[in-house]
C-alpha positions as CSV (number, residue, x, y, z in Angstrom):
1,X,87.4,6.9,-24.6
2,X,88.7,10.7,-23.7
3,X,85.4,12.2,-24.0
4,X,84.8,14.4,-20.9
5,X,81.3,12.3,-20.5
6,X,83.3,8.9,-21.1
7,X,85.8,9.8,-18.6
8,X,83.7,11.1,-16.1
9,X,80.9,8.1,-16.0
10,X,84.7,6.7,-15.2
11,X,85.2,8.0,-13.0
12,X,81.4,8.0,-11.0
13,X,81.6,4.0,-11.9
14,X,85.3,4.1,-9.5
15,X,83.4,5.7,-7.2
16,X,80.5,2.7,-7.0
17,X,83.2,0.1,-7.6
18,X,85.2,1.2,-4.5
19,X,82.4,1.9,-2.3
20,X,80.9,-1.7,-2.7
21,X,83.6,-3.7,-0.9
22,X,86.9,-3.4,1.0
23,X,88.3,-6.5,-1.0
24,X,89.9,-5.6,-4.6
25,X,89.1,-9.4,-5.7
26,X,85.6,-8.7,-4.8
27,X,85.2,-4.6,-6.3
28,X,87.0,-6.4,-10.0
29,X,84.4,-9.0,-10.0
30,X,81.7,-6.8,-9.2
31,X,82.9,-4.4,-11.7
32,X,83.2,-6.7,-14.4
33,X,79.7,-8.4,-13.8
34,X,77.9,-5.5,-13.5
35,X,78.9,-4.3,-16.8
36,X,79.1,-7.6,-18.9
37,X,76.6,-9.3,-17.2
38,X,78.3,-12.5,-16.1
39,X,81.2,-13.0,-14.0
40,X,84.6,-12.8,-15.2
41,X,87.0,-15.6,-15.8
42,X,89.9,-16.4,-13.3
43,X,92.5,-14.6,-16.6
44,X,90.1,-11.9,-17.1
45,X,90.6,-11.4,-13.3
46,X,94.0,-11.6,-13.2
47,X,94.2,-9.1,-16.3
48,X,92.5,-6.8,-14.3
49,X,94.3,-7.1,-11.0
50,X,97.6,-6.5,-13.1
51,X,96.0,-3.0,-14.9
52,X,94.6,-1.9,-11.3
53,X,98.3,-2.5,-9.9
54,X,100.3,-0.7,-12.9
55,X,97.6,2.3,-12.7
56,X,98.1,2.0,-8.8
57,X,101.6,2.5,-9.1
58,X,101.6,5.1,-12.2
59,X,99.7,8.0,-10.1
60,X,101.1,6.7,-7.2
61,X,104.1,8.0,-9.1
62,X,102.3,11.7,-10.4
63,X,99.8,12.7,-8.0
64,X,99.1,15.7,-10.6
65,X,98.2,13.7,-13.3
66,X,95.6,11.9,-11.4
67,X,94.1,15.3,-10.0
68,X,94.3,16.2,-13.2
69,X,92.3,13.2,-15.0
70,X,89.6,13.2,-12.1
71,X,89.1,16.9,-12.8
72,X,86.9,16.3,-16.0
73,X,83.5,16.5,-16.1
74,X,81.1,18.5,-14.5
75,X,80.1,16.6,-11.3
76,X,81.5,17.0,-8.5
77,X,84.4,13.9,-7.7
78,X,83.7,12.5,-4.6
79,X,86.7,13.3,-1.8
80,X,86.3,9.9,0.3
81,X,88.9,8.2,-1.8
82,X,92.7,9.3,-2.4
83,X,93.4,10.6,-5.9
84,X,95.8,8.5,-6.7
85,X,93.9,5.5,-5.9
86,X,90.3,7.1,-7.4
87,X,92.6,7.9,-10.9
88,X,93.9,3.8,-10.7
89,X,89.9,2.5,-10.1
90,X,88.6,4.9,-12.4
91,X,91.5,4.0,-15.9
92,X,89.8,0.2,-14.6
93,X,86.4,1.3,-15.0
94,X,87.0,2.6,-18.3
95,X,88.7,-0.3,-19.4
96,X,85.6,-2.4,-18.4
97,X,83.2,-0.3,-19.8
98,X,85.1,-0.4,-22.9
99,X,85.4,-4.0,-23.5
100,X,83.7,-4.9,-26.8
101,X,81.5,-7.5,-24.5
102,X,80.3,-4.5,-22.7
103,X,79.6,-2.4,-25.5
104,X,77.8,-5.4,-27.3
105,X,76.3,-7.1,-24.5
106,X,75.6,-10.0,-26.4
């Protein structure tokens, strides 16, 4: 999960996830189908809501540490979100994306 490629396809999937709608409710569910394939439950939901709030408020918190987490990887990180919030999306995306129903996709 620390691998500079697994934390910057992170990061570039925060990027997508953000960009597809203004609602969180809607950018969760959309995260979570497009990597498992179905949509998530109403507790799976709420699971995530609750890790995008606690990352939220984490680099809300240490500005630094989320500059310095978006910083790996070679591509360029897009500047149209904040870092703080980009970090927050992008800890999400890697939760998703590591989800033993992603990884299986049975």
């Amino acid at each position: 999960m620390n691998d500079p490629q697994f934390v910057e396809a992170a990061r570039a999937f925060a990027e997508r996830i953000v960009a597809h709608s203004s609602s969180d409710n809607d950018r969760l569910a959309w995260a979570f189908t497009e990597c498992v394939s179905r949509p998530p439950s109403t507790t799976e939901l709420d699971v995530l809501t609750r890790a995008l709030e606690r990352e939220r408020q984490r680099y809300a918190r240490d500005k630094t540490a989320a500059r310095k987490y978006l910083a790996v990887g070679e591509s360029p990180r897009g500047q149209t979100i904040s870092p703080a919030e980009h970090a927050a999306w992008a800890q999400v995306a890697s939760l998703i994306m590591n989800l033993s129903e992603t990884v299986t996709r049975n």
